[in-house]
C-alpha positions as CSV (number, residue, x, y, z in Angstrom):
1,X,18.6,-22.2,-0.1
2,X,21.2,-20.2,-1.8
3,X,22.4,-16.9,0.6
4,X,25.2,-14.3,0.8
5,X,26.8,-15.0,4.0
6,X,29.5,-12.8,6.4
7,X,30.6,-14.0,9.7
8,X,30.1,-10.6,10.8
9,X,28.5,-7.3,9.7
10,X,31.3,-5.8,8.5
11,X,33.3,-9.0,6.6
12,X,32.5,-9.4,2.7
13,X,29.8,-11.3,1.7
14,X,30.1,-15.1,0.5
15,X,28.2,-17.7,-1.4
16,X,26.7,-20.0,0.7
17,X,24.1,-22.7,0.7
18,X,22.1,-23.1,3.8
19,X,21.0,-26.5,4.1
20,X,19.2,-27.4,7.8
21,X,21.0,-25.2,9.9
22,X,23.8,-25.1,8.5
23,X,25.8,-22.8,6.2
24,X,27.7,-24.3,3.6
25,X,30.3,-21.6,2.1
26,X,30.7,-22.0,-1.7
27,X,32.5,-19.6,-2.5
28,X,35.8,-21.0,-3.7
29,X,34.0,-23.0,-6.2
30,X,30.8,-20.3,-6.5
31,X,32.3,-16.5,-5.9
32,X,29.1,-14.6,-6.9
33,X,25.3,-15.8,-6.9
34,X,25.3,-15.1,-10.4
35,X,28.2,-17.8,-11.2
36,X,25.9,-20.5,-9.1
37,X,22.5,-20.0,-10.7
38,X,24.3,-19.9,-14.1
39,X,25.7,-23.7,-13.3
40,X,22.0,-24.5,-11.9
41,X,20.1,-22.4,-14.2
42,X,16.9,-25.1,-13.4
43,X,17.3,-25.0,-10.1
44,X,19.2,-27.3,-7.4
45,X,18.9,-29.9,-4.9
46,X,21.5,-28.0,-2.0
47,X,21.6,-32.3,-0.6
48,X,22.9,-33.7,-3.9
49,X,25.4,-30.8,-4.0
50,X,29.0,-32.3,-2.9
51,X,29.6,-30.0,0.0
52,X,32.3,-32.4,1.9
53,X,35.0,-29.9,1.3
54,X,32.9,-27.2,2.2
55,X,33.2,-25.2,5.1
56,X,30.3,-24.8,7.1
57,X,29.0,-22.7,10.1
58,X,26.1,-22.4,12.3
59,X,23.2,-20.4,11.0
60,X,22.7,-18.7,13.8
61,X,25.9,-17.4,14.2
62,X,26.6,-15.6,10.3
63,X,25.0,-12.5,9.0
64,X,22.8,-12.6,5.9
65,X,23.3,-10.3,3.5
66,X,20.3,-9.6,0.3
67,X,21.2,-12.9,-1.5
68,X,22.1,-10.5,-5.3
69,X,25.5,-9.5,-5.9
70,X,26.4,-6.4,-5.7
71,X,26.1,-4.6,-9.6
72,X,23.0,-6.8,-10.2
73,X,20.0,-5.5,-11.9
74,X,16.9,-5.8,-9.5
75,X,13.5,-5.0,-11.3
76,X,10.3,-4.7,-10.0
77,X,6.8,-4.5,-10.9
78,X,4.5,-1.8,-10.3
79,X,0.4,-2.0,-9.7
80,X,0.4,-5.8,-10.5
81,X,-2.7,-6.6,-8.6
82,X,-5.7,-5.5,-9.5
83,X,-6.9,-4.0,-5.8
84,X,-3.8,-2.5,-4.7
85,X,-3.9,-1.1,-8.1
86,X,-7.4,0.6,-6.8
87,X,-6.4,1.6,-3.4
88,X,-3.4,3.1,-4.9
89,X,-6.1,5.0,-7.0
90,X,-4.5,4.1,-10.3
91,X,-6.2,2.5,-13.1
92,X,-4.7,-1.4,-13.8
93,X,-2.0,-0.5,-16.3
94,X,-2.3,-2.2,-19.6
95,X,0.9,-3.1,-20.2
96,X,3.5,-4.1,-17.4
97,X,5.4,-0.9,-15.2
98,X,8.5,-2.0,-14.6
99,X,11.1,0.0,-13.0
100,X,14.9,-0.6,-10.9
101,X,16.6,0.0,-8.4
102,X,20.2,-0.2,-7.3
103,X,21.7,-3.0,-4.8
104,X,22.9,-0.4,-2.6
105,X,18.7,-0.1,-1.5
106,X,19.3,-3.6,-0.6
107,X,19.9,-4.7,3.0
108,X,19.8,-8.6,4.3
109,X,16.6,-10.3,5.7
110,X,17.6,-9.6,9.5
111,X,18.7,-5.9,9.0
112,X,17.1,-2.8,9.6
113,X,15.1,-0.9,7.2
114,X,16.5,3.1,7.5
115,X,14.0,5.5,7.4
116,X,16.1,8.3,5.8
117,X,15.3,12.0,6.8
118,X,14.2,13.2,3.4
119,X,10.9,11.2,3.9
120,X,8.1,11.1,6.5
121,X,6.2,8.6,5.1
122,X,7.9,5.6,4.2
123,X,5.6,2.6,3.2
124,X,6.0,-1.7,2.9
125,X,5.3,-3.5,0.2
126,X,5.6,-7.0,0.5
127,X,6.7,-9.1,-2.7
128,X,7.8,-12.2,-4.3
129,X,10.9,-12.3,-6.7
130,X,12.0,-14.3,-9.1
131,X,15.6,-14.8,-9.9
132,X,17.0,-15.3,-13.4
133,X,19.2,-18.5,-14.1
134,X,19.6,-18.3,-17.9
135,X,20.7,-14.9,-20.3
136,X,17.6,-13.9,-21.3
137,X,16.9,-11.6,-24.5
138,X,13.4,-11.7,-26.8
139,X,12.1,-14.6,-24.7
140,X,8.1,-16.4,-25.1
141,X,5.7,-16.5,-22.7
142,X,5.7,-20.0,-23.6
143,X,10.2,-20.7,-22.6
144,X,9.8,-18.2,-19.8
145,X,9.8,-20.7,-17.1
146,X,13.2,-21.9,-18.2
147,X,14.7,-19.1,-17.0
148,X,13.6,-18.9,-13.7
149,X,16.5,-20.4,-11.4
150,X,14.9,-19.7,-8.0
151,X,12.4,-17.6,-5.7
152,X,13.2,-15.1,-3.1
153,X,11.0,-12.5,-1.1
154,X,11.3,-8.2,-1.3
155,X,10.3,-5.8,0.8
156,X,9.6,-2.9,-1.7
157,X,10.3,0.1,0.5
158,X,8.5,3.1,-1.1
159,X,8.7,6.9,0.3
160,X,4.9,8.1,-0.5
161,X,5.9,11.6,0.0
162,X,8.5,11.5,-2.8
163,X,6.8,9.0,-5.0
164,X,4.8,11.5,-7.5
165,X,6.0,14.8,-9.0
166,X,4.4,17.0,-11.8
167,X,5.9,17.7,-14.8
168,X,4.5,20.8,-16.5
169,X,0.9,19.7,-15.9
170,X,2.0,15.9,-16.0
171,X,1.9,14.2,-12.7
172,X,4.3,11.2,-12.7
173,X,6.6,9.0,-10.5
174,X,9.6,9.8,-9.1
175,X,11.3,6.1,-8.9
176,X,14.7,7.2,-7.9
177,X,13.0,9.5,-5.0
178,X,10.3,7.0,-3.7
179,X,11.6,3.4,-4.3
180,X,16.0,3.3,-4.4
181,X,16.6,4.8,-1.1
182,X,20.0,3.9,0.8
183,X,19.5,0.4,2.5
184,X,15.2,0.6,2.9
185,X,14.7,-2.9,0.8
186,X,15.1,-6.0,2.7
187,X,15.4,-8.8,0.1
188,X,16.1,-13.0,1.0
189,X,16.2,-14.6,3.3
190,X,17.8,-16.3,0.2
191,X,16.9,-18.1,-3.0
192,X,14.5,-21.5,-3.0
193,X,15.5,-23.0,-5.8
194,X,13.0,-23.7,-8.5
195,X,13.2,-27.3,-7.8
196,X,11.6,-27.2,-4.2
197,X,7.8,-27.8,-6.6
198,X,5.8,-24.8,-5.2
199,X,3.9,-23.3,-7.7
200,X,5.3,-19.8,-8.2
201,X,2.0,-18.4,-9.3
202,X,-0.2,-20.6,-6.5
203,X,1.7,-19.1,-2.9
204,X,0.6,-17.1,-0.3
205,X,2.0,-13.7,0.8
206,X,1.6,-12.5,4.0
207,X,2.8,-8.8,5.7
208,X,2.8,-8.0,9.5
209,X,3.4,-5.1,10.9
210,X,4.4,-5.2,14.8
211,X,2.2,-8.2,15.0
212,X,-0.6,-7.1,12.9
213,X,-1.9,-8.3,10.0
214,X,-1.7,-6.0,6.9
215,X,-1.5,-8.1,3.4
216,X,-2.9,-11.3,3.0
217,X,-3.0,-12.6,-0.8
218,X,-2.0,-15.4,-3.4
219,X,0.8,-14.6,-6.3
220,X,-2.7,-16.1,-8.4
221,X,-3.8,-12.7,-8.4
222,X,-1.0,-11.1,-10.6
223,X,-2.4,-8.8,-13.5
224,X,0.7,-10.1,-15.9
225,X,2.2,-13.6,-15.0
226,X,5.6,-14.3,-14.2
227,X,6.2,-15.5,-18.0
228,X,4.5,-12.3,-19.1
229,X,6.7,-10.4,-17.3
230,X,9.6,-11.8,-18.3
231,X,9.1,-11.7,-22.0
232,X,7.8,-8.3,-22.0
233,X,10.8,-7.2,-20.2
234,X,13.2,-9.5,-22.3
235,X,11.8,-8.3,-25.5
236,X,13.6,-4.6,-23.9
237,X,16.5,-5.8,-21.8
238,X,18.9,-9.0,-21.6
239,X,18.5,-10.6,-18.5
240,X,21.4,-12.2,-17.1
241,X,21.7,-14.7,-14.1
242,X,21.4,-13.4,-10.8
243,X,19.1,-10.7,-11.5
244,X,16.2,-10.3,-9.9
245,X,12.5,-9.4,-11.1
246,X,10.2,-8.5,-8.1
247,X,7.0,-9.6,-9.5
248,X,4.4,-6.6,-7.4
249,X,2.8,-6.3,-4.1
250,X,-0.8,-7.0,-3.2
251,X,-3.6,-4.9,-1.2
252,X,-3.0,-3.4,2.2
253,X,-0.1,-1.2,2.2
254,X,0.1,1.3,4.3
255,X,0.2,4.3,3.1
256,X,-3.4,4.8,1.7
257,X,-4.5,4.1,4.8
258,X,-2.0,6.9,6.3
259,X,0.2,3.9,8.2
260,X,3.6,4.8,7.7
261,X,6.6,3.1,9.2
262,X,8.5,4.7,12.5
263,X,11.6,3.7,14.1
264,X,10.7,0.3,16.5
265,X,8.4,-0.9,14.3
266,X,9.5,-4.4,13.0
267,X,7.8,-5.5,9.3
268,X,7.6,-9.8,8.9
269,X,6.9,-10.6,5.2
270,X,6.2,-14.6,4.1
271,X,6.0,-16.5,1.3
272,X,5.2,-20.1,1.6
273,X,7.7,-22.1,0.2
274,X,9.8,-19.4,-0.1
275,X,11.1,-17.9,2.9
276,X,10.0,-15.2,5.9
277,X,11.8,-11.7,6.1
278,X,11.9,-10.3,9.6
279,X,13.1,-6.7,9.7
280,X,13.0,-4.0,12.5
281,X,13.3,-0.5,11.5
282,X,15.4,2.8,12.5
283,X,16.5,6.0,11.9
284,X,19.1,6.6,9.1
């Protein structure tokens, strides 16, 4: 699994490659994510890598970071299942709803999502992600797949009290308000390269919250497919490796049920085959 590594919170970030537990630092050879996934744009096998000369450290004893360098673009999907899409009370959108945010929302898969105190109602939304190997511009549905490097897992933070405003007599989202807050997106616990065999559009996604159950779905039940979304997005934007598209979250957020998150709570978000990310959550 490819991660961004520190020895301790406040150290830059490095490549690494966890491998067992064990974390391999890269980073002479492999400075940003973005350089790896462009050598291994079809994935990687972390045991065929030569990692002699590597140094390595325990995992349990480095900090990871969000595995995206700082500067990438991170997209993400919104109302790409069909019954979060209803309890969202939003009509399935016909075309794909993509917006970004900036990697300063991003915080590591250990860290703590801050509530900040413009928002009372701060909501989960558990995802998987996709991360670009290959430049990317006017790609098919049909090459798609060749440009998918590796998986990783989001939390999509989303403020529901800031999320809509109107405009004139237009209501409309606020995306820099409700979804690009200051360290509220957890994203890793790293990359699972493409070459581990799961089926990107056949895995389970799972969201607790303090214990609880709260999502429970399959990536099967995507409105627009991986490969659609990355051609409709190419045909707009060149993708470039290590960029992220988080690919929507399923039913049973929170906040249309009026469950917010409050400081103590802690949020665990799985995807099989992918990874787990375990994050408490504070004050700002």
């Amino acid at each position: 699994m490819l991660v961004r590594f520190s020895k301790d919170k406040t150290s830059p970030l490095r490549t690494g490659l966890l491998v067992g537990d064990r974390v391999h630092d890269i980073s002479a050879r492999y400075p940003t994510v973005a350089r790896f996934v462009a050598a291994h744009p079809d994935g990687w096998d972390a045991k065929a890598l030569d990692l002699s000369g590597a140094e390595s450290h325990a995992a349990a004893s480095v900090h990871l970071g969000p595995p995206v360098d700082d500067g990438a673009s991170v997209y993400l999907v919104g109302a790409n299942y069909k019954k979060h899409a209803e309890e969202a009370g939003l009509d399935v959108p016909a075309s794909p709803v993509i917006f970004m945010k900036p990697t300063t929302a991003l915080v590591g898969p250990h860290d703590p999502i801050q509530l900040p105190p413009i928002s009372s109602e701060m909501d989960y939304e558990g995802e998987l992600a996709v991360m670009i190997g290959r430049e990317a511009c006017r790609v098919s549905k049909e090459d798609a797949p060749r440009y998918v490097a590796g998986l990783t897992v989001v939390n999509d933070v989303t403020a529901r009290d800031l999320q809509w405003v109107m405009l004139g007599k237009n209501r409309i989202v606020d995306w820099l308000s409700s979804k690009a807050l200051d360290k509220s997106t957890p994203v890793g616990p790293g990359v699972a390269s493409r070459t581990a065999g799961a089926d990107p559009h056949k895995l389970r996604l799972t969201t607790d919250l303090n214990g609880q159950r709260m999502q429970d779905g399959e990536t099967s039940m995507m409105v627009f497919s991986i490969w659609e979304l990355i051609a409709f997005l190419s045909a707009r934007v060149t993708l470039r490796p290590g960029d992220i598209l988080s690919t929507g979250t399923p039913v049973g957020v929170g906040g249309f049920r009026k469950i917010f998150l409050k400081a103590g709570d802690r949020l665990r978000i799985e995807v099989e085959h992918v990874g787990v990310l375990d994050n408490p959550v504070t004050k700002a």
